[in-house]
C-alpha positions in Angstrom: 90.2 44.3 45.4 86.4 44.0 46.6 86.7 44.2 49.7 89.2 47.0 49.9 87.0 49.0 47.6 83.9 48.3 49.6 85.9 49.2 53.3 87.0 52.1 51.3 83.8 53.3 50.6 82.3 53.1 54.1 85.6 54.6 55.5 86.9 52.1 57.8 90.6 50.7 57.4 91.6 48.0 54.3 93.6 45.2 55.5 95.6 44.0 52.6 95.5 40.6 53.9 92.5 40.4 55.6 89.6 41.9 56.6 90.1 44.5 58.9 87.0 44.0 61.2 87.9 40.5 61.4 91.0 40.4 62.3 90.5 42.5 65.6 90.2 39.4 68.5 90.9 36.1 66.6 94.4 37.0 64.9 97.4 38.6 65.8 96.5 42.7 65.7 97.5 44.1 62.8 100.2 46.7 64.4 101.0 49.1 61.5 98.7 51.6 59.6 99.5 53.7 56.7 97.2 56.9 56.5 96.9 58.3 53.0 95.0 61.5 52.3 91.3 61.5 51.3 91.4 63.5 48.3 92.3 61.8 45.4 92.4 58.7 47.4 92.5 56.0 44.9 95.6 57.7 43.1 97.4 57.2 46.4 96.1 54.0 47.4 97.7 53.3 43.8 101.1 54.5 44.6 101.0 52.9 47.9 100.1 49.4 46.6 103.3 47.8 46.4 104.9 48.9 49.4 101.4 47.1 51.4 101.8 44.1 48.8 105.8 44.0 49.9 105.3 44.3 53.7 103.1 41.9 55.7 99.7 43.2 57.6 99.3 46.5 57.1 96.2 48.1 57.0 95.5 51.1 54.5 93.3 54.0 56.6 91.6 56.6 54.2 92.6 60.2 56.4 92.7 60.6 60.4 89.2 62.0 60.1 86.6 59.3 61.4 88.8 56.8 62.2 90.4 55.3 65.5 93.9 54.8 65.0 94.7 54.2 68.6 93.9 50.7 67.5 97.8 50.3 65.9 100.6 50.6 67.6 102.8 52.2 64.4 101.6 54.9 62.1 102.7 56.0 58.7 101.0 59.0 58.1 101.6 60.9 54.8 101.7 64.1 55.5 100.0 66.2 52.7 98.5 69.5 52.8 94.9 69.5 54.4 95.1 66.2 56.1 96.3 66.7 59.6 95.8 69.6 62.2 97.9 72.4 61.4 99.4 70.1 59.1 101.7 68.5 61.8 101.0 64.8 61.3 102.8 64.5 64.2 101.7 66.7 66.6 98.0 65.6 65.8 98.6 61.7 66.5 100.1 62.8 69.7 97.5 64.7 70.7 94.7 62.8 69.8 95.7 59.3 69.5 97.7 58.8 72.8 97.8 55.1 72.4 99.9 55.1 69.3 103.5 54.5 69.9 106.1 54.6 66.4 104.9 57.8 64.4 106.5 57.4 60.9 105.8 60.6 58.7 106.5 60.5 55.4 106.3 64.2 53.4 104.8 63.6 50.0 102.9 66.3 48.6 102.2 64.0 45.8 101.0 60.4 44.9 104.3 60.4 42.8 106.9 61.5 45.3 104.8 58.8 47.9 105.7 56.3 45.4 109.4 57.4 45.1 109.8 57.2 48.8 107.9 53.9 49.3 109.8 52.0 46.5 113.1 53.2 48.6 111.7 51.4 51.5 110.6 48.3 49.4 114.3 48.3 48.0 115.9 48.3 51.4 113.3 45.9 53.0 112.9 49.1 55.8 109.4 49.5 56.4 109.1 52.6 58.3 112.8 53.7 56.7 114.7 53.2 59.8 118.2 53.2 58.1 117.3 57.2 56.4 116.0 58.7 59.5 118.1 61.8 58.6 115.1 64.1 58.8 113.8 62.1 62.2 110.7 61.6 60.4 110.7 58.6 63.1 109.2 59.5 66.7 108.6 56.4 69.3 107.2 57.3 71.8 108.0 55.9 75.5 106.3 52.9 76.6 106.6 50.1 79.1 105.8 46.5 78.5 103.1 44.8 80.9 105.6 42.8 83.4 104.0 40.1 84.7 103.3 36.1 82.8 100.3 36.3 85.0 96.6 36.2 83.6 94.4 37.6 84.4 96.3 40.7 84.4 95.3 43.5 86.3 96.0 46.7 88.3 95.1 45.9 91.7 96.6 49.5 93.6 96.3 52.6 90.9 99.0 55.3 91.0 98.4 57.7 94.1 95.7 55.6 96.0 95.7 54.5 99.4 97.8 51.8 100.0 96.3 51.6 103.3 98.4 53.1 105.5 97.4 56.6 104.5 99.9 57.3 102.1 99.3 57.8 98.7 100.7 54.5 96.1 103.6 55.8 94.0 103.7 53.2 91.7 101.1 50.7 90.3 100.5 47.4 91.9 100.2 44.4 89.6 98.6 40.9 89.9 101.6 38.2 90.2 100.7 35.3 92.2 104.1 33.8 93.7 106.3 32.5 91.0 105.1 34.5 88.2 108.0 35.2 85.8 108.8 38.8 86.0 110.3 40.6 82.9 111.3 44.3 82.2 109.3 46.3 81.4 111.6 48.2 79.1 115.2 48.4 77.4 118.0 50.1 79.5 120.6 49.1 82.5 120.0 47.4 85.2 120.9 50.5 87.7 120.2 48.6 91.0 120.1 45.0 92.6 118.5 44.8 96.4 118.5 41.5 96.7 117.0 41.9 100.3 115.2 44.2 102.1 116.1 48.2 102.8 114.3 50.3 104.4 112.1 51.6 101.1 110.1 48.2 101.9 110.3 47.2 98.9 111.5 43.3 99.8 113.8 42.3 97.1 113.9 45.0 94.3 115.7 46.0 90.7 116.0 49.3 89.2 116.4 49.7 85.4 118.0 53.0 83.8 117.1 54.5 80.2 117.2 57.8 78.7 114.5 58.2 76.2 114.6 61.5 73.9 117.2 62.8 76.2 115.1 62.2 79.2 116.4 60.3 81.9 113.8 57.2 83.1 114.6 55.1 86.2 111.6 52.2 86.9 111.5 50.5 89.8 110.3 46.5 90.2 109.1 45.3 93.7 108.4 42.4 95.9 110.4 40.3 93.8 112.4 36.8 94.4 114.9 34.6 92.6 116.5 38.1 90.6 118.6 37.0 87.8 120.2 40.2 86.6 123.3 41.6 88.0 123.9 45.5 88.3 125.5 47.3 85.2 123.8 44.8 83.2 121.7 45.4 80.1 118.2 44.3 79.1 115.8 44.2 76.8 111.6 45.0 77.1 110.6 41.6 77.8 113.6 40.0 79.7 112.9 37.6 82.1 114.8 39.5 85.2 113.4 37.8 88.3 110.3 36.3 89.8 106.8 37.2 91.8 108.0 37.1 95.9 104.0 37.3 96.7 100.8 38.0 95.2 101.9 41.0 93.6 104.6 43.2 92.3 105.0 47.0 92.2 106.4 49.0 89.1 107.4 53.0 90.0 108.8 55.1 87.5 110.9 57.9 88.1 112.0 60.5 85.3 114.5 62.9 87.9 114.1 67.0 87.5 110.8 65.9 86.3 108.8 63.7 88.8 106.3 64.3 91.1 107.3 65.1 94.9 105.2 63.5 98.1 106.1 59.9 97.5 108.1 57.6 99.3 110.2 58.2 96.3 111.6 61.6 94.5 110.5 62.5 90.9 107.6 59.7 90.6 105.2 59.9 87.4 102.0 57.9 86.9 102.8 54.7 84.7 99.3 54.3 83.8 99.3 56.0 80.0 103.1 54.5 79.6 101.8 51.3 79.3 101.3 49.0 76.1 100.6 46.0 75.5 99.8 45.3 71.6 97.9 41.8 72.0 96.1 42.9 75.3 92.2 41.4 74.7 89.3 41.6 77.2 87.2 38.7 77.8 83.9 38.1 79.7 83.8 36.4 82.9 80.4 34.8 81.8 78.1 34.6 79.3 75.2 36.9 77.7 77.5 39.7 78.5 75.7 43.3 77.0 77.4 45.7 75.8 76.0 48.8 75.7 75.4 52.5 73.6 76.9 54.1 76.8 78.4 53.2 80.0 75.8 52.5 82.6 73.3 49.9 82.7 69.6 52.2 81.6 71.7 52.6 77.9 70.5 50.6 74.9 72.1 47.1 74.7 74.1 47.0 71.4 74.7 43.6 71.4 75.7 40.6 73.8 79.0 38.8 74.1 80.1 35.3 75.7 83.2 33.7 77.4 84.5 32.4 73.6 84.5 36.2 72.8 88.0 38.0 73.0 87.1 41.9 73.0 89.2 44.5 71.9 89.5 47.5 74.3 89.3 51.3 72.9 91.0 52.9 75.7 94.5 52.9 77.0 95.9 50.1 77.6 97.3 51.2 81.2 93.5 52.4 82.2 91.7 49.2 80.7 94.2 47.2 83.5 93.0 49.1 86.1 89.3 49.3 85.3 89.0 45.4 84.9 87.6 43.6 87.6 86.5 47.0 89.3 83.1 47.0 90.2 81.2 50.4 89.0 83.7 50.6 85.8 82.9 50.5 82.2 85.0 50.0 79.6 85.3 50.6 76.0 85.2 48.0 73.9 84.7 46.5 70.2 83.1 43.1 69.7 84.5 40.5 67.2 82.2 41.1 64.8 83.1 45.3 64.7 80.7 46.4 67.7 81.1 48.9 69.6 80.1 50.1 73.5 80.5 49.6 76.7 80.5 46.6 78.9 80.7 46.8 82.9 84.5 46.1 83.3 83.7 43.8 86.1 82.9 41.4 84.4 85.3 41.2 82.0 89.2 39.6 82.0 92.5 41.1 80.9 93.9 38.3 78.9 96.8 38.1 76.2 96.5 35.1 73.4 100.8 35.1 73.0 100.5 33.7 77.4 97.3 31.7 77.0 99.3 29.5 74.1 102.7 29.8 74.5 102.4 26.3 75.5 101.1 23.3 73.9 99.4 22.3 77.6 97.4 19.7 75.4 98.9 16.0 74.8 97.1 12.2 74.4 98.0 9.1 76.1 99.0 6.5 73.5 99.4 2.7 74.2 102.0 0.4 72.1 99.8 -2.4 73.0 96.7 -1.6 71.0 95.9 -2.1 67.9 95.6 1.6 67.1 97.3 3.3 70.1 100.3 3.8 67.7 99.4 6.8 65.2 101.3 8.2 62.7 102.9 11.3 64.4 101.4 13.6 61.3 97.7 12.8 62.4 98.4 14.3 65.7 98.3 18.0 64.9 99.0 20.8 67.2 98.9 18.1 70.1 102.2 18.8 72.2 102.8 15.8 74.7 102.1 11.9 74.4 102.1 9.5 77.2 103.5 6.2 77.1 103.2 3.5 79.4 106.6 1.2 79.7 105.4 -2.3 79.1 108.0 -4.2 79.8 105.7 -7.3 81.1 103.7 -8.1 78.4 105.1 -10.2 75.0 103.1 -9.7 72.2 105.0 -12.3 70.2 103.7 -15.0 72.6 101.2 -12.9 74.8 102.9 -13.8 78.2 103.4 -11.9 80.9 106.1 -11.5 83.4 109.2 -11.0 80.8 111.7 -8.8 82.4 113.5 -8.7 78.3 114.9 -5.1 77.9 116.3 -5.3 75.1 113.1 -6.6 73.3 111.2 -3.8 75.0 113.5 -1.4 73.8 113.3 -2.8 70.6 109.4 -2.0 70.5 109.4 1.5 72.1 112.2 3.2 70.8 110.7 3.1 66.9 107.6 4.9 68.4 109.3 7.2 70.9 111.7 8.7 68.6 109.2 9.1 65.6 107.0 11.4 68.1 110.2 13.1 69.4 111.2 13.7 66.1 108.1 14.8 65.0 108.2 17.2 67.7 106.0 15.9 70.2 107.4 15.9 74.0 107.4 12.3 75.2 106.2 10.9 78.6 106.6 7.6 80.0 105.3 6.1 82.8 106.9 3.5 84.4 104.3 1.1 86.3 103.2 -2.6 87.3 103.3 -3.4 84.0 106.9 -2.4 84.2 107.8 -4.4 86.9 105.8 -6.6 88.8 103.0 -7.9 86.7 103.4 -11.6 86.3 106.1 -11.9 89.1 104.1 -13.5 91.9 103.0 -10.6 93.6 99.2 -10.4 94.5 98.5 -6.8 95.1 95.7 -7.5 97.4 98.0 -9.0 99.7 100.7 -6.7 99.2 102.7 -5.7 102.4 106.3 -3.6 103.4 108.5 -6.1 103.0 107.2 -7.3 99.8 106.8 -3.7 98.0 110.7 -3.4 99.4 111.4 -6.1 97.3 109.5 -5.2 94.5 111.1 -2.0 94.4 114.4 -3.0 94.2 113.9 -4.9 91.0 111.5 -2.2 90.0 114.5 0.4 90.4 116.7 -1.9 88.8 115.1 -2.1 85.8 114.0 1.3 85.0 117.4 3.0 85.5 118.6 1.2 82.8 115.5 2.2 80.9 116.3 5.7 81.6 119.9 5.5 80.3 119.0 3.9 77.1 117.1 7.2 76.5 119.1 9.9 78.0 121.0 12.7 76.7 119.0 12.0 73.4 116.3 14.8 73.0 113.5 11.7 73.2 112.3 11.6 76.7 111.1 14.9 78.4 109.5 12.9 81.4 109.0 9.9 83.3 106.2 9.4 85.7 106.8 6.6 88.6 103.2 4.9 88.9 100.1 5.5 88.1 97.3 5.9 90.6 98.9 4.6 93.7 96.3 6.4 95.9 93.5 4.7 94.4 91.3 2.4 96.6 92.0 -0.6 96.8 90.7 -3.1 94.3 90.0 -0.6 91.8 90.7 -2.7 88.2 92.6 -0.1 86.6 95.1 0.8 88.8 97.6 -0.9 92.0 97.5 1.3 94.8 99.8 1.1 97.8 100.4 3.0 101.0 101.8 6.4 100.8 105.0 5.5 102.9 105.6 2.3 100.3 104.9 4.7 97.8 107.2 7.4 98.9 110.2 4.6 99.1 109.1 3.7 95.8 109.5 6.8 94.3 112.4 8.4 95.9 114.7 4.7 94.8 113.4 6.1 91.6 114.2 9.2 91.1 117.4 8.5 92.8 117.8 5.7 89.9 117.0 8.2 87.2 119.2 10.9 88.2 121.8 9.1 88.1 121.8 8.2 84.2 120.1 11.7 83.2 120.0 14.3 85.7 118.1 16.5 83.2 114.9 14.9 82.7 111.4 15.4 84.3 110.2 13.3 87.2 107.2 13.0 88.2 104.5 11.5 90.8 102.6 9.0 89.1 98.9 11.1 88.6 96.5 11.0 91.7 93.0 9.9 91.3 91.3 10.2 94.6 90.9 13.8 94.2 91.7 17.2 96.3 90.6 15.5 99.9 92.1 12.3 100.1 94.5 12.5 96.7 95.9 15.6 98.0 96.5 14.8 101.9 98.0 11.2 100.4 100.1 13.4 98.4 101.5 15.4 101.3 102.4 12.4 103.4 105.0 11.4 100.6 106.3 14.3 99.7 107.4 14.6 103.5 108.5 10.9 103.3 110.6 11.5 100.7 114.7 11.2 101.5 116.9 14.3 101.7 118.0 14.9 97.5 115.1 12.5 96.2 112.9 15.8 95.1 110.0 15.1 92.8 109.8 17.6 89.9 105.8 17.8 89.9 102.7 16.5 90.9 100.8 14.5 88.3 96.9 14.0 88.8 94.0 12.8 87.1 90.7 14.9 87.4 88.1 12.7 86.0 84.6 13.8 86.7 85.8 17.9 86.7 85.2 20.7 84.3 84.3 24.1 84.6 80.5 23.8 84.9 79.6 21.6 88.2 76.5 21.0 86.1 77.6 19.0 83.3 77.0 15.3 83.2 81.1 15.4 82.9 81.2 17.2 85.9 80.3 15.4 88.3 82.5 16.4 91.3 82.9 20.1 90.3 85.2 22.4 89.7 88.8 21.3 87.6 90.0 24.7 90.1 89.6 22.4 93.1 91.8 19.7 92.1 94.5 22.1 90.5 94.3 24.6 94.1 94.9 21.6 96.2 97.9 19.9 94.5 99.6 23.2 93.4 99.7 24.1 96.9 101.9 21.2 97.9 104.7 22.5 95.3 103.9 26.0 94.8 107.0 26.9 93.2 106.5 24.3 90.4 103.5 23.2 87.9 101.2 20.5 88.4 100.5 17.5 85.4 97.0 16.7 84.7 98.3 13.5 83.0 95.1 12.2 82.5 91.6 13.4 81.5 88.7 13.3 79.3 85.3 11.3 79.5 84.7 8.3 80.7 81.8 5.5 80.0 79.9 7.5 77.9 80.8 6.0 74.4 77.7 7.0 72.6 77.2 10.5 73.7 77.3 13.4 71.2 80.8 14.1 69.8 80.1 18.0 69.4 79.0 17.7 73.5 82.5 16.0 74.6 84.2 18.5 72.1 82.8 21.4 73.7 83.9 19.5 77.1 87.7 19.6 75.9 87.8 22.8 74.7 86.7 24.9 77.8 88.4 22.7 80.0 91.6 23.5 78.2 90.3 27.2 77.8 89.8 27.5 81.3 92.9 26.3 82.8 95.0 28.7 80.6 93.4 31.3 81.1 93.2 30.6 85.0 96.2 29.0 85.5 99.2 30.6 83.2 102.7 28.3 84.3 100.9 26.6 87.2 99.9 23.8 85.0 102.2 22.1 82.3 100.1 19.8 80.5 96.6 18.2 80.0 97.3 14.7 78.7 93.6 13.3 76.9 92.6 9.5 77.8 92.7 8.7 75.7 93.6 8.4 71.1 91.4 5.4 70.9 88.0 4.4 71.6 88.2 1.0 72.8 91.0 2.4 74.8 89.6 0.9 78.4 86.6 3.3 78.8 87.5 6.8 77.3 85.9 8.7 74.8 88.6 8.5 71.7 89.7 11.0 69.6 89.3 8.0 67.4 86.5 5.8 66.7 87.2 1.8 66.5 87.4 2.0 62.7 90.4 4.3 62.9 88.8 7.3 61.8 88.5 10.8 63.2 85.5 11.4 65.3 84.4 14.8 64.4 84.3 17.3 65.0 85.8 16.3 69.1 88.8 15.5 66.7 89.4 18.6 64.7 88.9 20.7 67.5 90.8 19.0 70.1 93.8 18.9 67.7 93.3 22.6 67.5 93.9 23.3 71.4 
């Protein structure tokens, strides 16, 4: 009870959980306040106990007066006498706090009755006491979800500007490069489907209907492709309903007999103060950001913020989307650590934790063959891939090479693949030389057509039966076909081969694969050469490639990138370079960075290569929501060839790159 009391005393909001302040940018928000009368406080915070004891995250605010409750989406505000304006808890919240969205007032002139009325709730497991809503002490107000998987989010047109043409915008227009998942924005029926163009110019549209408090709502989505909702049909907020056609939507909202008039549409409203998104963050753009008293830059600096800092915003959530990235704005904002000013908004990201992680991008390559490339699956953490490389070649048992044995193959690899399936880890295997082709004569200096025809055939052979020892199974998510064939020539680590040998290669193969599991994951084995000569070596494959053999991604491996050119890890610049160029050649579908990390610098500072990982990793989800599926880590091991290990060569963790790469 400390540090309630002590929040208590200073008048700021207890989290029964956690601390308040806190919680604001590194957890989920807490979403639900209960606002109990000043006077006599600690005889209602009494009565309220076990309701915030029986219900998770909610945060106990001692009266309206001094506090910001725009920072929780749901309110339960007892409504006693001298606590709210006129009394009208209601009314007041609406007025005052625009960003709240559930009202829930409870009538309690006493701690006693509160208690009654809580315990109720507690006994029905209702929080806000949904299923007695007899005397609408309930009021949600309406809202619309944010629309677009794309980050940074942003407003890129605000409702009734120029649009160029001299007319003013009747919607707003949202950032959605081409591809971007497209959800509704609300609950209702699907009251249109344009599937192409009409003369509103609107490309490929939908229209969803709701009526809200008896008011009728009909929102518009634009410049959308791939629509999978049918007319009549109903949705929920947060639906996947279509994609991004180009590098934007538009989202218009009509409410008829009440609208605005002027627009290339009847009855428009402005969507900006409808929208609300509950785990919407702000984060700088670089670091030493200042925040300041006021907005504008001859204002005290309050503090400074960097690019690790996720910042809360104090203004609507539709206006902070339209100030960010705007040069001249300032926004709003409170600093992890409870600050509060203005930053210029130009500087500063609108991001959302729930589409930065919603996928485990992070994975480790693993190798069968070394002494301690075969962890236990419960020392891999939060890590969501591993990579595999088929060796089919070598024999342990006698250390030969050049066995073509299956079934002894199989007999190795399945033990370890299913553990880390099981275990839930998504499994990738590459199928290379070592596959096929090591130990059978070949000399890959000498390689030539007719010989890599004859390669592949065996090649082809052998891995389609692979595939259909694993399919249908839940074990293997992907299989890559090669690894660094558009390496130069002699390089140790790799075989490389001509991109039209390549391209036969590969389409045998995924022909092969299909064939046995027409579910799984294909991909290019990953690219080395980077975005010049990797990516223009990638192109002349992907046009080789026969009719039906289609190649589910690009897989490439950006050694030497990160997101400062000046680090001695990144040597050749930018990570956005490499991702730009290959992305492009498949635009509808995400690239594989199926191999990364650092590479002949054994000795270097663990804390240097940790901070390496993580804003690599940062960086590309935050850049690049959906465009890239995974960022496999070369490699567990030190001793591994040349990569910096997760592992040191005793087996043990090497901290803290471990702890914090597991964390990812």
């Amino acid at each position: 009870m400390g540090v309630i009391k002590r929040l208590v005393r200073r008048g700021q909001a207890a989290d029964m959980n956690s601390d308040a302040d806190a919680q604001a940018s590194s957890q989920e928000p807490i979403s639900h306040a209960l606002v109990l009368p000043d006077q006599y406080f600690l005889d209602w915070y009494a009565a309220a106990e076990p309701y915030t004891q029986a219900f998770p995250r909610v945060a106990v605010v001692r009266s309206p007066a001094g506090n910001d409750l725009n920072r929780y989406r749901n309110i339960t505000a007892v409504e006693a006498p001298n606590v709210w304006m006129n009394d009208d808890a209601l009314a007041h919240i609406r007025r005052v706090y625009r960003s709240v969205v559930r009202v829930d007032t409870i009538r309690a002139t006493t701690p006693n009755q509160l208690e009654k009325i809580l315990i109720q709730r507690i006994d029905r497991d209702d929080r806000y006491g949904e299923t007695q809503n007899a005397d609408d002490h309930l009021d949600d107000g309406f809202i619309l979800s944010w629309p677009a998987d794309a980050l940074p989010a942003r407003i890129t047109l605000p409702f009734n500007a120029d649009g160029g043409d001299g007319s003013p915008n009747e919607g707003l227009d949202l950032v959605a490069p081409p591809g971007t998942t497209i959800r509704a924005p609300l609950s209702g029926t699907v009251a249109v489907v344009a599937r192409v163009p009409t003369d509103l110019g609107y490309g490929a549209y939908i229209q969803i209907s709701t009526i809200h408090h008896g008011v009728h709502y009909l929102v518009t989505l634009a410049y959308l492709a791939r629509i999978t909702v049918q007319a009549g049909q109903s949705v929920r907020s947060g639906d996947p309903v279509a994609v991004a056609n180009g590098d934007g939507i538009r989202l218009v909202v009509q409410s008829p007999g009440r609208g605005l008039s002027g627009y290339i549409l009847p009855h428009v409203i402005d969507p900006t103060d409808l929208i609300y998104w509950n785990t919407l963050r702000v984060r700088p753009t670089g670091n030493g950001l200042r925040v300041r008293r006021r907005p504008g830059t001859k204002f005290e600096i309050v503090t400074e913020v960097s690019v690790s800092d996720d910042l809360e915003t104090l203004e609507t959530h539709g206006r902070t989307l339209a100030k960010v990235g705007q040069k001249g704005q300032w926004l709003n904002v409170r600093t992890p650590n409870g600050r509060t000013g203005y930053s210029a908004a130009w500087l500063l990201q609108a991001i959302a934790p729930e589409l930065i992680d919603q996928a485990r991008l992070t994975g480790v390559n693993l190798d069968a063959m070394h002494p301690l490339g075969r962890p236990a699956p419960s020392r891999l953490g939060g890590i969501g891939w591993v990579r595999l490389n088929y060796n089919v070649s070598f024999n342990p048992a006698n250390r030969t090479y050049g066995n073509t044995d299956l079934i002894q193959a199989y007999s190795r690899y399945r033990p370890l693949i299913e553990q880390y399936a099981r275990a839930g880890c998504r499994v990738m295997i590459v199928f290379t030389h070592q596959t096929y082709g090591e130990g059978a004569g070949f000399n890959w200096n000498q390689m030539d057509g007719g010989q890599w025809l004859a390669l592949t055939a065996r090649f082809v052979e052998m891995i389609r039966e692979i595939a259909r020892s694993y399919a249908g199974q839940n074990l293997v998510q992907a299989y890559q076909i090669w690894n660094e064939q558009d390496a130069l020539p002699g390089l140790v680590s790799a075989v490389s081969m001509l991109p039209g040998d390549y391209a036969f290669l590969l389409g045998e193969s995924i022909r092969a694969i299909r064939s046995v599991d027409p579910r799984v994951t294909i991909l290019t084995g990953g690219h080395n050469s980077g975005p010049g000569r990797g990516v223009e070596y990638a192109r002349a494959v992907l046009r080789s490639l026969p009719p039906g053999a289609q190649v589910d991604g690009i897989a490439f491996h950006p050694y030497g990138r990160g997101t400062d050119p000046g680090s001695p890890y990144a040597p050749f610049g930018l990570i956005d370079e490499e991702i730009d160029g290959y992305h492009a050649l498949l635009p509808g579908r995400p690239v594989w960075i199926t191999e990364w990390g650092v590479l002949d610098h054994p000795t270097d500072p663990p804390q240097s290569v940790a901070n390496y990982a993580a804003e690599m990793v940062r960086w590309v989800r935050l850049r690049y929501p959906g465009q890239v599926a995974a960022m496999i880590w070369f490699a567990w091991a030190q001793g591994m060839h040349n990569a910096y290990g997760l592992i040191g060569a005793d087996d043990r963790p090497i901290q803290p790159l471990y702890n914090e790469f597991l964390r990812l």
